[in-house]
N, C-alpha and C positions, 0 to 999 in steps of 0.2 A: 447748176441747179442743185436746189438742197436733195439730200438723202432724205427720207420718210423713217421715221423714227419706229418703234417698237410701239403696238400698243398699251403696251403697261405702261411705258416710260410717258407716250403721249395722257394717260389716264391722271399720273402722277403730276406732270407739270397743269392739269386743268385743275387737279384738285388742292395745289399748292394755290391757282389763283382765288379761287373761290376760298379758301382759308383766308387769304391776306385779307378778301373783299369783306367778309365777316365781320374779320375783327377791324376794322376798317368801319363799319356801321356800328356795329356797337361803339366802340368809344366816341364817335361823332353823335350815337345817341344819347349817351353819357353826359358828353357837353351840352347839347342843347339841351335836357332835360335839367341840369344845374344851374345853367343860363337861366332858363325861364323862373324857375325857383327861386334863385336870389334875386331877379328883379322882382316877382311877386311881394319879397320879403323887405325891399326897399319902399315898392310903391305901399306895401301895408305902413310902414313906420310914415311915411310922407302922411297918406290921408288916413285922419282918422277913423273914418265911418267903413273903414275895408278890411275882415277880418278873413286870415288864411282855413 
């Protein structure tokens, strides 16, 4: 059986996950947000009548 960790130590490995998770959503929101933007910027050049 495991040993039961310190609660600072257990505090520390939650709040390492919840960092990674972060930055983790931000850059995934980064990409889709550029994604959607350069297709906007394609389907504007394709059809005329569609202004960003």
């Amino acid at each position: 059986m495991l040993e039961s960790v310190p609660p600072l130590v257990e505090t520390a490995i939650y709040g390492y996950f919840l960092l990674v998770a972060a930055i983790g959503c931000y850059l995934h929101g980064r990409l889709w947000i550029s994604a959607r933007s350069r297709n906007r910027d394609e389907l504007a050049d394709e059809t005329p009548g569609i202004e960003s």
